[in-house]
C-alpha positions as CSV (number, residue, x, y, z in Angstrom):
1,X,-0.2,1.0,42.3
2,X,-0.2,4.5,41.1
3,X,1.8,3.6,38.6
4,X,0.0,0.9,37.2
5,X,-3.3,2.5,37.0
6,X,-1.5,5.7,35.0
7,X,-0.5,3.2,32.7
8,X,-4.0,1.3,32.2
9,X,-5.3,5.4,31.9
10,X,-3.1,5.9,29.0
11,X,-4.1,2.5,27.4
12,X,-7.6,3.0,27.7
13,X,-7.4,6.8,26.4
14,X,-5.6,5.4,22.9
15,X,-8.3,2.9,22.5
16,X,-11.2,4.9,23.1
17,X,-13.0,8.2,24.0
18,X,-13.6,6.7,27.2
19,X,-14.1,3.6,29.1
20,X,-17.3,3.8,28.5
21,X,-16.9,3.5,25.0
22,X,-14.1,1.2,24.8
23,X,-15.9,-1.4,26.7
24,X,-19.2,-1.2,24.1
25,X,-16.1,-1.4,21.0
26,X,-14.2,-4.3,22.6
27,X,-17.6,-6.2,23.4
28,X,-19.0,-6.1,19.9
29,X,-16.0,-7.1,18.7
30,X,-15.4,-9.7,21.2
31,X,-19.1,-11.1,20.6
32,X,-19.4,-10.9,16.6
33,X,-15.4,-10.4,15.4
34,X,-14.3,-14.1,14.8
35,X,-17.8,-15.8,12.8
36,X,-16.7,-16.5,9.7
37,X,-18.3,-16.5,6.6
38,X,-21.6,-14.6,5.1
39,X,-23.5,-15.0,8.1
40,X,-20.4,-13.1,10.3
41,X,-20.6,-10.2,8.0
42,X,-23.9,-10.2,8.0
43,X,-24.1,-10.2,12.0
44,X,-21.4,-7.4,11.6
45,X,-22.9,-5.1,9.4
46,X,-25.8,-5.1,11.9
47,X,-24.1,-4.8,15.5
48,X,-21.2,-2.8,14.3
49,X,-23.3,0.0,14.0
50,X,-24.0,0.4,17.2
51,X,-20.3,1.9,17.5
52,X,-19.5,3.4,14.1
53,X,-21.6,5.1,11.1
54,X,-21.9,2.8,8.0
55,X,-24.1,4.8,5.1
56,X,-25.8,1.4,3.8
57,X,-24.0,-1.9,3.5
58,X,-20.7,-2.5,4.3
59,X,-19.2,-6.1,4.3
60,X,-16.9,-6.9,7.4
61,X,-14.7,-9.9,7.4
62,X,-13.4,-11.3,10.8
63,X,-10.6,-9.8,12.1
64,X,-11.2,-7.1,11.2
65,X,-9.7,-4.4,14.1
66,X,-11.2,-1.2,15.2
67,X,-9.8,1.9,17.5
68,X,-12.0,4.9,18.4
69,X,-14.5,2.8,16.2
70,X,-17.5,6.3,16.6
71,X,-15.0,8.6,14.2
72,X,-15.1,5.4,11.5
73,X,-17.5,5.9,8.7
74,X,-18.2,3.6,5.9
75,X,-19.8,4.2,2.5
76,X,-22.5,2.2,1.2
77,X,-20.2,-0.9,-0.2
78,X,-16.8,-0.7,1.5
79,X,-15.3,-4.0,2.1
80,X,-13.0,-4.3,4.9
81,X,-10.7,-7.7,4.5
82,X,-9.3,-9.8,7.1
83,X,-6.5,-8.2,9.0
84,X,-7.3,-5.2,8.1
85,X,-7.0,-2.7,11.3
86,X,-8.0,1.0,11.8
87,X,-7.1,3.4,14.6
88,X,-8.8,6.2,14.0
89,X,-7.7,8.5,17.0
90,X,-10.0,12.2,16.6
91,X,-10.1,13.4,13.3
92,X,-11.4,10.5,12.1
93,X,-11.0,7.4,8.9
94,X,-13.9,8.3,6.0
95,X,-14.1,5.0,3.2
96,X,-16.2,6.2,0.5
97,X,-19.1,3.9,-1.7
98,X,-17.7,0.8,-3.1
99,X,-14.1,1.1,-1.9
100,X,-12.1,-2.1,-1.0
101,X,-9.5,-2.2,1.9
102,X,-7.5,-5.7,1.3
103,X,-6.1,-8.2,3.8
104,X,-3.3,-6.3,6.3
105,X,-3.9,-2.8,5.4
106,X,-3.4,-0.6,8.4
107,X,-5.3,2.7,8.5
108,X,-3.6,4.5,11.8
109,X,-4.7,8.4,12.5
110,X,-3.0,8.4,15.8
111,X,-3.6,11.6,16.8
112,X,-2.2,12.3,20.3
113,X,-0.7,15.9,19.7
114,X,-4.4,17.4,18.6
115,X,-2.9,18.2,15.4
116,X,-5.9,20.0,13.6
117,X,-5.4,18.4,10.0
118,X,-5.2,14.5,11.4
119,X,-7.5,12.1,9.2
120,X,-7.7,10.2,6.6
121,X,-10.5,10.1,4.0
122,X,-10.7,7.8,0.9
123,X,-13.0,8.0,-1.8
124,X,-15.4,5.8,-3.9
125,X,-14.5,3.0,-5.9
126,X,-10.6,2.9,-4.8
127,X,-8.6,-0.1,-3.8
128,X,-6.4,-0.3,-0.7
129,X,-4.1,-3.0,-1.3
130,X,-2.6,-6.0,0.6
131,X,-0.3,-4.7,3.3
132,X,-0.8,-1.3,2.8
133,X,0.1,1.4,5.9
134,X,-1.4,4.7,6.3
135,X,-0.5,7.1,8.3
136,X,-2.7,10.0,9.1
137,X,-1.3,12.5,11.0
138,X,-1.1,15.1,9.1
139,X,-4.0,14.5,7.3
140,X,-4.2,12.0,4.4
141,X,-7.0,12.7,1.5
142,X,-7.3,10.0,-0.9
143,X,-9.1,10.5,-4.3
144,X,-12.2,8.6,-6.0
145,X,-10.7,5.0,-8.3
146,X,-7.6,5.7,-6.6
147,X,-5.9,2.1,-6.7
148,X,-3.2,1.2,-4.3
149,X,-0.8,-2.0,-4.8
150,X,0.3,-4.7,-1.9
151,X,3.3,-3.3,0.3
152,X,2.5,0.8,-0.2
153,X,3.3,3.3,2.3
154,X,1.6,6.6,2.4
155,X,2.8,8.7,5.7
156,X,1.6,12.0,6.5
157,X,4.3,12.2,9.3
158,X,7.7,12.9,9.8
159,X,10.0,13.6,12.6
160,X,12.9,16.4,12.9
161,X,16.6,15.8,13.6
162,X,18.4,18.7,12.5
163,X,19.9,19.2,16.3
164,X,22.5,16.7,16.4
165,X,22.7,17.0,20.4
166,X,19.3,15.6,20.9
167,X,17.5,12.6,20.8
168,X,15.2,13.0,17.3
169,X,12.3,11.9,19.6
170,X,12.6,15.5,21.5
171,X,12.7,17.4,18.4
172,X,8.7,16.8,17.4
173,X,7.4,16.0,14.1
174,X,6.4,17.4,11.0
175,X,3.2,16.7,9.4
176,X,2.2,18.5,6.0
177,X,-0.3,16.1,4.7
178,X,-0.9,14.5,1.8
179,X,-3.1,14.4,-1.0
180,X,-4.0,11.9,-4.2
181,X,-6.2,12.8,-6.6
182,X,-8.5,10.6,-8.8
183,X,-7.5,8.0,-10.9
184,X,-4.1,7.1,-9.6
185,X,-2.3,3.7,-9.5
186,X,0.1,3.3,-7.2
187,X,2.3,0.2,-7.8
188,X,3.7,-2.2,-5.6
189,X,5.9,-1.2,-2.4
190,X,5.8,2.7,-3.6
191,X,6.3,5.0,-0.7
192,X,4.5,8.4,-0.7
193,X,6.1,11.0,2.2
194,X,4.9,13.5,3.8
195,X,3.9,16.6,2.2
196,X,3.5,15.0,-1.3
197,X,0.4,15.9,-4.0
198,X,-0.2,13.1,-6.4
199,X,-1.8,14.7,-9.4
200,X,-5.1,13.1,-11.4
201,X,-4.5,10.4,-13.3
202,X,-0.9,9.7,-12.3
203,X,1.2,6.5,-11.9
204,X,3.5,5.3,-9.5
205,X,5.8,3.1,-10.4
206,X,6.6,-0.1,-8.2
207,X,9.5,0.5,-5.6
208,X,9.3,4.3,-6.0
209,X,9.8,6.6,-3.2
210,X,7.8,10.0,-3.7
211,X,9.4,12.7,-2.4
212,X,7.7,16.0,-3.8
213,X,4.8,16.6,-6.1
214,X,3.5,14.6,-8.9
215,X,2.2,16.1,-11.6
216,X,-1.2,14.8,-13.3
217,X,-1.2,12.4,-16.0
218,X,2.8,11.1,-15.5
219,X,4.6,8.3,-15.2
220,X,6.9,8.7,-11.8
221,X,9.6,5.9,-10.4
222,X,12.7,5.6,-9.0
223,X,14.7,6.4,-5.6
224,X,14.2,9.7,-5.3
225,X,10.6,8.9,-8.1
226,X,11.8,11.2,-11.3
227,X,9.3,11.3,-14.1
228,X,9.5,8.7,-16.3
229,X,7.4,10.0,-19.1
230,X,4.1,11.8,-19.6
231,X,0.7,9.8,-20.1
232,X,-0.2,11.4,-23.2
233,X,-2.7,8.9,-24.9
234,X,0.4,7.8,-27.0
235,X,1.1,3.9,-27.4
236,X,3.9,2.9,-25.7
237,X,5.4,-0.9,-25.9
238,X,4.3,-2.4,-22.5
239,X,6.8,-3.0,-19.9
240,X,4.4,-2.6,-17.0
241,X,5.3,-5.8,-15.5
242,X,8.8,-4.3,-14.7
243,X,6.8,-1.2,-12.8
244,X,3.8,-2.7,-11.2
C-alpha cells in the first residue's frame, strides 16, 4: 500500500504543481481536448486559460497535450497542431506571437534536478516542424523566424559516462544549453546537441548532427556538421533539395 501511493505521489508531482492543479489541467482537458474543428479551438482558447497564460489568441487543435500547463505561455497567434505535447516541468515553455508548433512536436522541460537554467523559449514568427523533440534541460532559447524542419532534435541534455565501472545513469548529466539565433533554417532530421550556438542567419543542412558552434550566416552539414560554405549574398546553383 505504501508502496503504491509513493508511486501515484511521484506521478502526480511530474504532472503538476499539485493535485490540486493537476485535477483543474486534466479536467479542462478532459472536457474541451477532443472537439474538433473551429468551434474546439475556439472553446479552447477560452477554457484553456483558466490553467495557462495565452497573451491574445492562440489556436488549439485537439490533442493537443499539456504538463504543468500554469508555466505555459502563448503569444498572441501561436498555433499548437494536433499531437503536439508540452511538459513544461518549472522553468517553464514561452511561444512567442505568430509562431507555429506542427503536428508531433514534443516540447519536454522536465526539470526534476532544479537545474536553474531549465526552459525553453521560442520566439515570433518561427516554425516548429513535424516531429520535432525539444529538450529543455539545460535551457533551450530559440530565436525570432527561426524555422525548424520535420524529424529535428534539439537537446539541451546529455549524460556522463567517462567511469567505465558505473552504470552511465549514476554518473548525472550535463546540461549547457542551447541557443539559435534569428533567422535560422534548420533542415530535415538535423540534430543540435547540447551546448551548441546557432549563429543569425545560419543553415542546417538536412541529416546534420551539430556538434559545436555555428557561426552566423553559414551553410553547416554533415556527421560531425562542417561548414559547407558561407552565405555571402553570392548565387550559388541550387541543390537545396539534396540538403533540406
Amino acid at each position: 500500500m505504501n508502496r503504491a501511493a509513493a508511486t501515484l505521489g511521484l506521478y502526480l508531482r511530474r504532472q503538476a504543481d499539485n493535485p490540486g492543479r493537476y485535477v483543474l489541467e486534466q479536467t479542462l482537458q478532459v472536457l474541451a481536448g477532443w472537439i474538433p474543428t473551429l468551434i474546439g479551438i475556439g472553446i479552447r482558447g477560452l477554457l484553456y486559460r483558466l490553467m495557462l497564460s495565452m497573451d491574445g489568441v492562440a489556436a488549439i487543435e485537439g490533442g493537443v497535450r499539456l504538463r504543468f500547463a500554469n508555466h505555459i505561455r502563448l503569444g498572441n497567434g501561436v498555433y499548437l497542431d494536433a499531437g503536439v505535447y508540452i511538459h513544461a516541468c518549472p522553468g517553464g515553455v514561452s511561444i512567442g506571437a505568430n509562431t507555429l508548433i506542427m503536428h508531433g512536436a514534443v516540447l519536454h522541460v522536465y526539470n526534476f534536478r532544479n537545474l536553474p537554467q531549465a526552459g525553453i523559449s521560442i520566439g515570433r514568427d518561427s516554425l516548429i516542424g513535424e516531429y520535432n523533440v525539444i529538450r529543455g534541460q539545460g535551457g533551450v532559447r530559440i530565436g525570432d523566424r527561426v524555422y525548424t524542419s520535420p524529424l529535428v532534435q534539439i537537446v539541451a541534455v546529455n549524460h556522463v559516462f567517462d567511469d567505465p565501472a558505473r552504470p552511465f545513469t549514476e554518473q548525472g548529466i550535463t546540461a549547457q544549453g542551447i541557443v539559435i539565433a534569428d533567422d535560422v533554417w534548420i533542415g530535415a532530421g538535423a540534430i543540435i546537441t547540447d551546448g551548441v550556438c546557432v549563429g543569425q542567419g545560419a543553415v542546417i543542412a538536412a541529416g546534420a548532427v551539430v556538434t559545436r558552434d555555428v557561426a552566423p550566416h553559414t551553410l553547416v552539414g554533415g556527421v560531425p556538421a562542417r561548414v559547407l560554405r558561407e552565405i555571402d549574398g553570392a548565387t550559388v546553383k541550387s541543390r537545396g533539395a539534396v540538403y533540406f
